[in-house]
N, C-alpha and C positions, 0 to 999 in steps of 0.2 A: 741886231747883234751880228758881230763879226761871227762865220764858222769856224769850230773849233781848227785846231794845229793840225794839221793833215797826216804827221805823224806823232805815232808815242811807240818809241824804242826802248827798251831794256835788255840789257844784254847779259850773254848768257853767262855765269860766273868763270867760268871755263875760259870766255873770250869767243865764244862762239854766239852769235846771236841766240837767242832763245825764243823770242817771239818780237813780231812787231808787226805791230796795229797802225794801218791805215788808210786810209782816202783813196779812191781814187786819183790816177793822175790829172784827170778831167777839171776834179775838185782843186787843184793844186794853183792856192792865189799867189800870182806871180806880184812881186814887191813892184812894180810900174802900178798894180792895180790895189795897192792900198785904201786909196781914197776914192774908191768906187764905192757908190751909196747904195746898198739894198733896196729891194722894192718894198720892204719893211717900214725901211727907216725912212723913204722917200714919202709913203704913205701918214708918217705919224707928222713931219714936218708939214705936210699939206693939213692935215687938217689942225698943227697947232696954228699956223697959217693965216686960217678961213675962222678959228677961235680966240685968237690974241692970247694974250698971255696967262688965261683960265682953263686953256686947253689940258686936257688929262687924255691919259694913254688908253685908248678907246678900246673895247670888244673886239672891233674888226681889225686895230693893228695887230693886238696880242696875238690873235689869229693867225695873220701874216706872219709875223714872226715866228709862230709854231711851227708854219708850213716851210719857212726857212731852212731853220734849223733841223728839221724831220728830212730835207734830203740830202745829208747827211748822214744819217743813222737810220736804222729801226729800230721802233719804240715798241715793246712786250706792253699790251693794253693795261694788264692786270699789275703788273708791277712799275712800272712808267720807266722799268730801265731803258737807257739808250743803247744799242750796239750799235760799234761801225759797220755799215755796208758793206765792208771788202777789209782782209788784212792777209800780210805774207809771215806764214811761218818761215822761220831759217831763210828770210830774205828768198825763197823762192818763189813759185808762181801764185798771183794774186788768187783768193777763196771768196767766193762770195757767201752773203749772207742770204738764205733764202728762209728762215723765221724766227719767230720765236714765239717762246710761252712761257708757264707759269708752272713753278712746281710748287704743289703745297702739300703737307701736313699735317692730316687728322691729331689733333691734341685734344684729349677729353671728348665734348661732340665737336668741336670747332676747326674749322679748314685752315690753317696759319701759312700763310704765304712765306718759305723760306726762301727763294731765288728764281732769277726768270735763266731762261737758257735758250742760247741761240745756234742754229748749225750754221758752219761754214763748209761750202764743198767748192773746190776745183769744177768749174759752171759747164765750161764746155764739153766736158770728158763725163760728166753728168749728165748730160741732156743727150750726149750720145748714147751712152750705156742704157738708161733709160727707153730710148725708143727704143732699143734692142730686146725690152722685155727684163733690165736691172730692174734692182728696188734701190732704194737708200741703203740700205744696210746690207746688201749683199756687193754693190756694186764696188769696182779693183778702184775708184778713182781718191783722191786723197779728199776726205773728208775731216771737219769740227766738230767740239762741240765747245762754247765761253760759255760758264758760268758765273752769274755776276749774283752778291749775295745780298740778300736784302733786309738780314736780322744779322746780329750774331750768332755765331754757332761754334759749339766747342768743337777740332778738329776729329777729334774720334767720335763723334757722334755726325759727323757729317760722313765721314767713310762708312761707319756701322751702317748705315743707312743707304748708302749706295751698295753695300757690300751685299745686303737683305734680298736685296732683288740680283745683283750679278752672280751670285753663289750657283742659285737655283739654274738658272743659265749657263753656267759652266759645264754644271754637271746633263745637261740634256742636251746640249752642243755635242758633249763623250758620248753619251749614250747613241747618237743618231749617226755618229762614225762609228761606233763598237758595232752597230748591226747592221751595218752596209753589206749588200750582199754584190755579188759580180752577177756580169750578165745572165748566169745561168740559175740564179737564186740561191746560191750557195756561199755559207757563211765564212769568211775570212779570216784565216786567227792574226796574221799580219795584220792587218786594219785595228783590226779589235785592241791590238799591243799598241799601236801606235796611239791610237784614240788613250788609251790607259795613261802611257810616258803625256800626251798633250798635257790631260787634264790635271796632271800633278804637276808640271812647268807654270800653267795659269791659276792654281792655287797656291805657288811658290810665290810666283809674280802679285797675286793680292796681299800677301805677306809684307811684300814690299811698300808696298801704298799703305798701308797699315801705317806703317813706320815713317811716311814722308806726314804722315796728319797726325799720327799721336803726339798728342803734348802738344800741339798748335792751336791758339784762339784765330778764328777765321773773326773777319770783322766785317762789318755791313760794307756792301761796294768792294771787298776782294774780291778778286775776280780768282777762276779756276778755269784753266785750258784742258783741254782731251782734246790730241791732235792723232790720226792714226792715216796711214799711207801703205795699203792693204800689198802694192807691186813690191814696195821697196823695204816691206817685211817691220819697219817701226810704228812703233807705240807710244806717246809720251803721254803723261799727266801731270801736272802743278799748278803753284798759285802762280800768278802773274806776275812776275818782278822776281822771284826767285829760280832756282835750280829745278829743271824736270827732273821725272822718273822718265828711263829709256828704255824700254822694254820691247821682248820681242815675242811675245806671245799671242799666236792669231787667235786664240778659241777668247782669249779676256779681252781683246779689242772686240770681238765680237761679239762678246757677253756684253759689255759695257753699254757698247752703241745701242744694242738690243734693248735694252732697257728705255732706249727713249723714239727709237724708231721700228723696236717691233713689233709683232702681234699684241702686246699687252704691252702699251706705253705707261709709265708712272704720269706723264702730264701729257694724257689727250687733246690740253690747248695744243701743245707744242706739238706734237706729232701732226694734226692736220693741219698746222700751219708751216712745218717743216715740207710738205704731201704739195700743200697747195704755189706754194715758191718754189718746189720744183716743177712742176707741171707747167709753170711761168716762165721757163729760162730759155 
């Protein structure tokens, strides 16, 4: 099989790009090489070949052509979504993909797989902060997160649910600036007020996102972006193909992220596989 279109563009209502997903330039099949034959396809020809005309599409091409197509993308094991390896927000500098995983949902006793979710970070400016003693989630470089969906889901019951875990986060993010003391142990009431005005800006700011998902049917395969670019102070969230939310509140970009990259991940696949692709780079 051919790889997919190296890119997929949607642009932003505005007129301003919004996201766009794709390939590396490596990946990028130049039209002279059209009729270059995969080592897939090369493989299934030989042995209809050596079979005649009873030949069937064997174990070991299916395979080949898995392996294909897989460098490409990343595949989340538990949901078999694919993401792209690499894509530029707002057409700026390429992100890579370093995992993915699986969120699921206790219903009744049962685990319901609702979406897998992949990170994208700016690789280099990652691997450097990193050795420097960053984490994921603390680190100034511009980080992902795509969310691709793998049931239906009504829109406010997809934020409720995100919202379950960023709430709590909000409010301990304030609290850990409200009691910051200065070098001599002594309590701040400047800090303390600031931490206060934060943390009612990023419960304004969830209000908002409230309001981009109510009343929206999410559908299997919508995808959902969280793009956040910690230097350059934006936040964005939406479905793919439509209008983000622009936001510029650091304590909910960091509630948010938190939720899937900090101390208490909701999907421990994801988080140690978010851990271990960067450790890779």
């Amino acid at each position: 099989h051919s790889p997919p279109h190296p890119r997929d563009t949607r642009a932003h209502p505005s007129g301003v790009q919004s996201i766009s997903i794709m390939m590396s330039s490596a990946m990028t099949i130049p039209a002279s090489a059209a009729r270059v034959v995969s080592p897939a396809r090369r493989d299934v020809r030989a042995l209809r070949s050596r079979a005649g005309s009873r030949a069937t599409f064997s174990k070991q091409a299916r395979v080949n052509n898995e392996i294909v197509a897989r460098a490409f993308s990343v595949v989340e094991p538990a949901t078999k979504v694919s993401f792209p390896k690499t894509f530029n927000p707002h057409g700026g500098d390429t992100m890579q993909c370093i995992g993915a995983g699986v969120r699921e949902k206790k219903i009744a006793i049962i685990n319901v797989k609702v979406y897998g979710v992949a990170m994208y970070v700016d690789a280099a400016k990652c691997k450097e902060e990193l050795a420097n003693g960053g984490s994921l989630l603390t680190g100034s470089f511009d980080k992902a997160l795509l969310v691709q969906l793998v049931r239906d889901v009504d829109g406010k019951t997809f934020w409720e649910a995100l919202d379950e875990a960023v709430g709590p986060r909000i409010r301990r993010i304030a609290t850990d600036m409200a009691t910051a003391e200065d070098e001599d142990g002594n309590f701040m009431a400047s800090v303390a007020e600031a931490a206060e005005v934060a943390e009612e800006k990023a419960m304004d700011e969830c209000e908002e996102i409230k309001g981009l998902f109510q009343g929206r049917k999410l559908r299997k395969d919508d995808k959902v972006l969280i793009w956040w670019s910690p230097n350059k102070g934006k936040f964005e969230i939406g479905v793919v193909g439509g209008m983000p939310l622009e936001l510029t509140s650091h304590q909910l970009a960091q509630a948010v992220f938190d939720v899937y990259c900090g101390d208490d991940p909701v999907s421990p696949s994801a988080y140690q596989s978010f851990v271990a692709g960067a450790a890779a780079l």
